[in-house]
C-alpha positions, -999 to +999 in steps of 0.1 A: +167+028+044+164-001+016+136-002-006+111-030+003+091-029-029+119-032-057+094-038-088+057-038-088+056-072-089+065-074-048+031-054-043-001-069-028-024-080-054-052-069-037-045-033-036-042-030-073-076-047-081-091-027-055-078+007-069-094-008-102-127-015-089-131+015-077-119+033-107-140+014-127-172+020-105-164+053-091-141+076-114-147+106-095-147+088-059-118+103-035-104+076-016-077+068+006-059+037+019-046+027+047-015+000+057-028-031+075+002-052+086-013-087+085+017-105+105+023-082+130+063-075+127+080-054+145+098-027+121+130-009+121+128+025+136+120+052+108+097+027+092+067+045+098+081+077+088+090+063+054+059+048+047+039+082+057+065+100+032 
């Protein structure tokens, strides 16, 4: 299966400020993210698997 993310760039925004607040607020916090699919496509079969790899 292709890549989706091919540079940082093509990442959500939010995430990455998020893991800085919390960094910056929390250092020692353990914390753990979950995918929210905001337009609700359907995805090619393995999909999941790879994103739980």
């Amino acid at each position: 299966m292709e890549q989706i993310i091919q540079h940082f760039t093509d990442d959500d925004l939010y995430k990455f400020t998020m893991c800085c607040a919390v960094i910056d607020n929390f250092p020692r916090a353990q914390v753990k993210y979950r995918f929210k699919d905001r337009d609700n496509l359907v995805y090619p079969k393995g999909f999941a698997d790879e994103l739980n790899h």
